[in-house]
C-alpha positions in Angstrom: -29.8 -79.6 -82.6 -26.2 -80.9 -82.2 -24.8 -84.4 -81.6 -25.2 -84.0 -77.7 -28.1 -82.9 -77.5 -30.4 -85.6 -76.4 -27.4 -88.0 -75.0 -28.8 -88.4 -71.6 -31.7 -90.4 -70.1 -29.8 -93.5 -67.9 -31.8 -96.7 -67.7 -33.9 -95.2 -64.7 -36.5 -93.6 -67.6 -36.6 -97.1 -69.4 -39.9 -97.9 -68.0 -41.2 -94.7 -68.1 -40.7 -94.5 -71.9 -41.5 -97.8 -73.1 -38.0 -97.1 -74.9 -37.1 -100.5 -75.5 -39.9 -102.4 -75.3 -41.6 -101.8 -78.6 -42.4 -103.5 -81.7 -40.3 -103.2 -85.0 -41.5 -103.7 -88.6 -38.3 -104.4 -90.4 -38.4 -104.5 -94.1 -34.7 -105.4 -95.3 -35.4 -106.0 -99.1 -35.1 -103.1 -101.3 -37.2 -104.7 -104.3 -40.5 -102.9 -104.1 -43.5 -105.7 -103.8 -46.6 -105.6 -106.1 -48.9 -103.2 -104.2 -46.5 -102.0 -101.8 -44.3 -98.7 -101.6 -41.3 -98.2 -99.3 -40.2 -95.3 -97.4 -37.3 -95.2 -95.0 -37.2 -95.1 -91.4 -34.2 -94.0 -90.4 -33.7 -93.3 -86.0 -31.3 -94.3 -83.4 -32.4 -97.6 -82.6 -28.9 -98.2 -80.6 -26.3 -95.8 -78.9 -27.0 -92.8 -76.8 -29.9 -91.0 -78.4 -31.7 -94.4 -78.8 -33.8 -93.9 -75.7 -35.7 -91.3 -77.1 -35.1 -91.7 -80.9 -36.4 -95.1 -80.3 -40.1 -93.4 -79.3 -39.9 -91.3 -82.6 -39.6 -94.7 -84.3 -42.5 -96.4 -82.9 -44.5 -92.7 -83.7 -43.5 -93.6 -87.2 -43.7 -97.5 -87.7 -47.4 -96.8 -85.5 -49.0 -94.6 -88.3 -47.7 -96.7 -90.9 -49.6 -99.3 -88.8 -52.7 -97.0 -88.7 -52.6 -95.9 -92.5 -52.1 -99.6 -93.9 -54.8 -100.6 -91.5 -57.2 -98.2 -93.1 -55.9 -99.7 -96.6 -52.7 -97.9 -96.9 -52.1 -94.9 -99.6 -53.4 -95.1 -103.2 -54.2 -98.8 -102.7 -50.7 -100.1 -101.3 -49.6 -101.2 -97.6 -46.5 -99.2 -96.9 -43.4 -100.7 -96.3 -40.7 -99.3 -93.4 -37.3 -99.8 -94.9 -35.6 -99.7 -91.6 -32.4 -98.0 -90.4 -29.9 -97.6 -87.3 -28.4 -94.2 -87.1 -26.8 -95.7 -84.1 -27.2 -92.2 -82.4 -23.8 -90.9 -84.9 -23.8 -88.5 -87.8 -21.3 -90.8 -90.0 -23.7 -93.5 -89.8 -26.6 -91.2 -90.5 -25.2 -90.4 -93.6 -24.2 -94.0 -94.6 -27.5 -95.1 -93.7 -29.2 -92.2 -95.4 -27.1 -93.0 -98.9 -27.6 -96.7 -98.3 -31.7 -96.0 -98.4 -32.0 -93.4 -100.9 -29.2 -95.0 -103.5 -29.8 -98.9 -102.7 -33.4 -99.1 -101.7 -34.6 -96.3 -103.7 -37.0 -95.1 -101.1 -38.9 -92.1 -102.7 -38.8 -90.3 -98.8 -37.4 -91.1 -95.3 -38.7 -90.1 -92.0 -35.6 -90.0 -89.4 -33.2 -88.3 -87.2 -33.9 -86.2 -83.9 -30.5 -83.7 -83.9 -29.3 -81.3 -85.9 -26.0 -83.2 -86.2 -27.8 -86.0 -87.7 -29.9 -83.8 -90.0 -26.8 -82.0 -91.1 -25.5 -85.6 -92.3 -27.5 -86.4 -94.5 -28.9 -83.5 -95.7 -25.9 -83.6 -98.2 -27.5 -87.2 -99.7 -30.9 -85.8 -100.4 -30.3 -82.5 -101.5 -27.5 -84.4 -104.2 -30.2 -87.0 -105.3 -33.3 -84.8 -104.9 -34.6 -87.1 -102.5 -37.4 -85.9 -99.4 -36.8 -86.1 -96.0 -39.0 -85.5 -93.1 -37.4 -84.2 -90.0 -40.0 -84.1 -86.7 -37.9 -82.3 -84.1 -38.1 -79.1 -83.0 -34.9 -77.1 -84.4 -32.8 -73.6 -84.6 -34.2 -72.8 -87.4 -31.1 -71.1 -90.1 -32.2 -73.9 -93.1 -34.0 -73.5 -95.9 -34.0 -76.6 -98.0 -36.2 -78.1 -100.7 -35.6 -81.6 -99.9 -36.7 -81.0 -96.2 -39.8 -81.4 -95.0 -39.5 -79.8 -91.0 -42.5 -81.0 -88.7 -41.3 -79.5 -85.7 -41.6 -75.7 -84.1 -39.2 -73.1 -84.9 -38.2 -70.7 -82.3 -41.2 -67.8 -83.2 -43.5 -71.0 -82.3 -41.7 -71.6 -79.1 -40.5 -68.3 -77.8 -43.0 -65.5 -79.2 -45.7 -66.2 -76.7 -43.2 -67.2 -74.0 -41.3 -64.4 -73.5 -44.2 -62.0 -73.4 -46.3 -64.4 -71.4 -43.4 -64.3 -69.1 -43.4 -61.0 -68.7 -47.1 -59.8 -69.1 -48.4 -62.3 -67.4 -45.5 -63.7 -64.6 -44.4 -60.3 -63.9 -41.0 -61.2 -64.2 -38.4 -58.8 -66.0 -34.7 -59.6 -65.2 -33.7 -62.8 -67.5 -30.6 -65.0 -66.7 -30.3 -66.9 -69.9 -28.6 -70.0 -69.6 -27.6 -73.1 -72.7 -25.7 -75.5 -73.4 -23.2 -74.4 -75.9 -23.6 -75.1 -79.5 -25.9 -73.7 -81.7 -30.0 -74.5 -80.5 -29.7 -72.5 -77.2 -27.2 -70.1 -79.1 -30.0 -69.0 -81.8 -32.8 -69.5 -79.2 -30.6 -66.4 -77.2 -31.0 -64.5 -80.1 -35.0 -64.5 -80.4 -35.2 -64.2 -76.7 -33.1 -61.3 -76.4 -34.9 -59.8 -79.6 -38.6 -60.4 -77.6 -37.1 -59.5 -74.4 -36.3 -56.2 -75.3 -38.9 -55.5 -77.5 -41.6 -56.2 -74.3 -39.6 -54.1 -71.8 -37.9 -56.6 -70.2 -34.0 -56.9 -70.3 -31.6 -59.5 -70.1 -28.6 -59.6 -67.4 -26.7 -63.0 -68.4 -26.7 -65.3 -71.0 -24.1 -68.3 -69.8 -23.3 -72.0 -71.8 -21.7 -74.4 -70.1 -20.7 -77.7 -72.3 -23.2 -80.4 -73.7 -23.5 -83.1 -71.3 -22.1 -80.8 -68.4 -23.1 -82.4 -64.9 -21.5 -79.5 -62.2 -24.2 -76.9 -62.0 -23.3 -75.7 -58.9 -21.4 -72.7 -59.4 -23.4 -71.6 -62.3 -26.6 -71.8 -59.8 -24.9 -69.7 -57.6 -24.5 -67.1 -60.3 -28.1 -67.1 -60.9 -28.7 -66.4 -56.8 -26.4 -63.7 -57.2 -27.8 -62.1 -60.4 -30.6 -60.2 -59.2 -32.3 -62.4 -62.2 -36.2 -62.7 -61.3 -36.5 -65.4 -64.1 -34.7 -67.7 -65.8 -34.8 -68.7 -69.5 -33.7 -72.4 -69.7 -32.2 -73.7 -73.1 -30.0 -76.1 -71.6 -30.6 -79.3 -73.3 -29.6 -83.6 -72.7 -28.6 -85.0 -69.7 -27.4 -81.7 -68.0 -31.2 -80.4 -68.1 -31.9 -83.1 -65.0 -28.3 -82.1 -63.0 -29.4 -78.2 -63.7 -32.9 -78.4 -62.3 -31.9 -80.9 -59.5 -28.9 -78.4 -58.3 -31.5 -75.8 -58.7 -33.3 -77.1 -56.0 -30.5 -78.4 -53.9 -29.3 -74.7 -53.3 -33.0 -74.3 -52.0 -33.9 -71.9 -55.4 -38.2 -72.5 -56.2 -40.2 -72.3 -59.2 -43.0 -70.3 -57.4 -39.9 -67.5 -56.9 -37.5 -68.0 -59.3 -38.7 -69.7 -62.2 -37.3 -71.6 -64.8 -38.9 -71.1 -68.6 -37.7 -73.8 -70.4 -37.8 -74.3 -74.2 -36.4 -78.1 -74.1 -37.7 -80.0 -70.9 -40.6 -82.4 -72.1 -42.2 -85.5 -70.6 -39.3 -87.2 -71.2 -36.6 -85.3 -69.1 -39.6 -84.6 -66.6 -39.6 -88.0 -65.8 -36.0 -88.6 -65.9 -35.2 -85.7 -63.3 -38.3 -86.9 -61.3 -41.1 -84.8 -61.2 -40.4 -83.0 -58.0 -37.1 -81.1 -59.3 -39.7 -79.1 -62.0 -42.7 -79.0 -60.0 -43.5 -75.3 -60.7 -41.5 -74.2 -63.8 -42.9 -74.1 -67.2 -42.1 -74.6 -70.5 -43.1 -73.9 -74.5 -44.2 -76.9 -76.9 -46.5 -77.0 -79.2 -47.5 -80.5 -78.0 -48.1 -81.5 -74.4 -49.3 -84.8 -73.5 -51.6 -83.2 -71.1 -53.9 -81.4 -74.3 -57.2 -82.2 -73.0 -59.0 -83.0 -76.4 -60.3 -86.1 -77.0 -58.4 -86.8 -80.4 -54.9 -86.6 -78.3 -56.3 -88.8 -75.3 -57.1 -91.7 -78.2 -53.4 -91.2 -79.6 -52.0 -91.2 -76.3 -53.9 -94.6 -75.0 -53.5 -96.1 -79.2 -49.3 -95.3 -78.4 -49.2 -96.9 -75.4 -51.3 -100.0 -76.7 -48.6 -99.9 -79.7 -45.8 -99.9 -77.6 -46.9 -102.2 -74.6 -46.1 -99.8 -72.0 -49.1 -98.6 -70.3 -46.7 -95.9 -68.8 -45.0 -94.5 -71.8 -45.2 -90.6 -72.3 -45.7 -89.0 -75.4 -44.0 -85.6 -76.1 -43.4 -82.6 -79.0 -41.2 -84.6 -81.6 -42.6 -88.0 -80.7 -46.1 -86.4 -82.0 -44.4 -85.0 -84.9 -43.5 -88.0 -85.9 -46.1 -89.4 -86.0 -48.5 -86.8 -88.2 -45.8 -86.2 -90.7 -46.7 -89.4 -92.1 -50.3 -88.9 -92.4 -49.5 -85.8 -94.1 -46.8 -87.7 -96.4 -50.2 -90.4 -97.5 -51.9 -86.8 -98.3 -49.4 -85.7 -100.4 -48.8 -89.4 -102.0 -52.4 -89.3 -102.8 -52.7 -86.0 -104.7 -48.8 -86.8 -106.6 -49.5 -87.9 -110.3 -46.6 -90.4 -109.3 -44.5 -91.9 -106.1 -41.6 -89.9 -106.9 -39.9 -87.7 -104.4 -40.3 -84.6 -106.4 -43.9 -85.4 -106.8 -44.4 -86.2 -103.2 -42.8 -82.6 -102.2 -44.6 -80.4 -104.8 -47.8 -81.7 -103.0 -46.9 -81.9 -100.0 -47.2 -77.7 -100.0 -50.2 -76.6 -98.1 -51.1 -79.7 -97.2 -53.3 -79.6 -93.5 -53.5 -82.3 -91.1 -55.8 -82.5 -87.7 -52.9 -83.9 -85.2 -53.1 -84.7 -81.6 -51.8 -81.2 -81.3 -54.5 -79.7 -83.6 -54.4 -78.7 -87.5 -51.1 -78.4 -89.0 -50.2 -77.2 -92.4 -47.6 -77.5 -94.1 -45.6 -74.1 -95.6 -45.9 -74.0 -99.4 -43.1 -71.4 -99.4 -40.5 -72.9 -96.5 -41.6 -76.2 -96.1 -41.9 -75.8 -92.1 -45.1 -76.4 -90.4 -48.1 -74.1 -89.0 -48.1 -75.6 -85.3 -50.2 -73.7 -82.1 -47.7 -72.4 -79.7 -48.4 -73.5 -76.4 -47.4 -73.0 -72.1 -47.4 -75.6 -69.2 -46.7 -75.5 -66.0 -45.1 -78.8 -64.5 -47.2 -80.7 -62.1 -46.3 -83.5 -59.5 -47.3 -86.4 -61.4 -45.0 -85.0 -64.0 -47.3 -84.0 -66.5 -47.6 -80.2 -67.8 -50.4 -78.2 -66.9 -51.7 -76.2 -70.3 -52.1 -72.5 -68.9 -51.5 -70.8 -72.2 -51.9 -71.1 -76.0 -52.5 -69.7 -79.1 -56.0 -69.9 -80.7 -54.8 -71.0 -84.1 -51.6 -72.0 -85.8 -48.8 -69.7 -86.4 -46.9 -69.7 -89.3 -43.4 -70.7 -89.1 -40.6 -67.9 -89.7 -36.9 -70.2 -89.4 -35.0 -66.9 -90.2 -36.4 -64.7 -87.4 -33.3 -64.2 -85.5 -32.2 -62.4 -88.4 -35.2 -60.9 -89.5 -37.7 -62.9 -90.8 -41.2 -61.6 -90.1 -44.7 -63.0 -92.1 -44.6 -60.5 -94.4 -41.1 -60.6 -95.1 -40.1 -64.1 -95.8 -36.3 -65.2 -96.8 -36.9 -69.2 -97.0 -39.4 -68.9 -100.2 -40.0 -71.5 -102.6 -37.4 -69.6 -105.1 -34.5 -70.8 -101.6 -33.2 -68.6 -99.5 -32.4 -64.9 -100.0 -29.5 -64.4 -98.5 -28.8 -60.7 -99.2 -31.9 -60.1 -96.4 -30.2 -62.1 -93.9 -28.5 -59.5 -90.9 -25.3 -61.7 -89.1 
């Protein structure tokens, strides 16, 4: 995801998400205490993206709580060595250098957009440090420093698109993005699925990150002959895209948007009665009716004060990839971060979402592909998933199918990529 792509959410969702109300475990020193180990924690704490970065910190700083509380990983409490991205890549990479170089942290949990994973990727692929990055992405990377905990597009869009058509009986897609490179490379799958289950696709429009004048681009989806619409618009111009939507009097019950970005979080900020109807693809959902995600639902909001707060895809991520971090710790003859990596392959975790593995091969997770349908209290409605797990394929715009991986342990083969 790109610099943009979460700069939205005005001061109206404040007190839905609990944003800035939470606690913070700041560890400043970067001399490792006797029975302690540090790892970095490294958000946007100020700036644009804070509002939701901010919930992926308190995900992370809560299961540090949780594991330290439970006596902490190979007998020592973890320590959060904590950062500001300040919601820009420059400082991401300072930040990033300033951890790995000064602090010596032998992993960091952070960022939420591409553009922020892009800066400091350079910092731990040069020092052979480990990252862990929680949000749902492109795909197009295949790096041995990254750990990815979020779904790639064949976990978001290969049971949409034929759910959308098998079971919605719609055909005619308008695609529509912001323009940079997530909704770009989600266009490709779609198209790619689209076809390939009869249906066909009749536009695929971008208008600019953090556009806020949908109107004439809602007029050319009434004047499409579209029977669906395929959503990757992303930020703050998801909430003036579905509110014009229904200012020009278009509904979800006729015209529906599939969305593979709006969560909890731009549910609420739209209000709940501008996506009443329309549906989108997560893995996660705070509506999943188990009781392990109901616990970790009521145990985030008791973390955070805010009886209200949602939880949503890459909040949840962030908040397993630690757990699985204190596996890999465990099994690592030493805290180092090639040691931490080398075990962290295959490692499984039972998540509010469900199991998760983690890749040996690509380092991305196994994660169950799931549909919901927005209610009125803004909360999805689960009305389709996966039974089990799929495994993740971050080259399968270009390709990629299970048994024909590119991102392998051995990196990336390029000569099988098709641009």
């Amino acid at each position: 995801m790109s610099i943009d792509r979460r700069k939205f959410l005005k001061g109206s969702v404040l007190a839905t998400t609990g944003a800035l109300a939470s606690p913070y475990i700041i560890i400043s020193s970067p001399v490792r205490a006797a029975g302690t180990v540090n790892v970095g924690v490294l958000f946007s704490l100020t700036g644009g993206l804070s509002i939701i970065e901010k919930s992926l910190h308190d995900a992370t700083l809560m299961a540090i709580s949780e594991i330290n509380a439970a006596g902490g990983v190979k007998g020592m409490q973890i320590s959060a060595v904590v950062e500001d991205g300040a919601s820009d890549p420059k400082t991401y990479n300072e930040k990033a250098s300033k951890l790995v170089i000064q602090d010596k942290v032998p992993t960091v949990f952070g960022s939420y957009t591409s553009a922020s994973r892009k800066a400091v990727l350079p910092v731990f692929e040069k020092r052979n440090n480990l990252y862990f990055y929680p949000t749902y992405y492109e795909g197009f990377e295949c790096s041995k420093n990254v750990v990815y905990t979020g779904a790639v597009p064949n976990q978001q869009l290969s049971n949409f698109i034929p759910w959308i058509i098998k079971t919605l009986g719609k055909k005619k897609f308008f695609i529509v993005g912001s323009n940079y490179i997530y909704p770009r490379e989600m266009a490709k799958v779609s198209k790619i699925l689209i076809e390939k289950n009869g249906g066909e696709w009749i536009a695929d429009e971008y208008l600019e990150l953090g556009h806020s004048e949908w109107g004439s681009m809602v007029n050319k989806i009434k004047g499409s002959g579209c029977d669906v619409v395929l959503s990757n618009v992303v930020g703050d111009s998801v909430v003036a895209f579905y509110r014009e939507y229904k200012n020009q009097g278009l509904t979800h019950d006729k015209l529906p948007i599939c969305a593979t970005v709006t969560s909890e979080i731009e549910i609420a900020a739209m209000g709940p009665e501008y996506a009443v109807g329309s549906f989108t693809s997560f893995p996660y959902f705070q509506a999943i009716d188990t009781d392990r995600n109901k616990a970790f639902v009521e145990r985030y909001r008791a973390f955070v004060k805010d009886p209200k707060a949602v939880t949503h895809h890459a909040l949840e991520s962030s908040y397993f990839q630690v757990f699985l971090w204190k596996q890999a710790v465990e099994k690592a003859a030493e805290i180092t971060p090639t040691a931490i990596r080398d075990a962290v392959k295959g490692q499984e975790f039972d998540a509010p979402n469900g199991h998760v593995k983690i890749d040996p091969d690509n380092l991305h997770t196994y994660l169950t592909p799931r549909i919901a349908q927005w209610l009125p209290d803004g909360q999805g409605k689960i009305i389709d998933a996966y039974k089990e797990p799929t495994i993740p394929l971050p080259y399968v715009a270009y390709g990629e199918t299970e048994s024909n991986l590119f991102c392998t342990a051995k990196g990336l083969d390029t000569s099988k990529l098709k641009i």
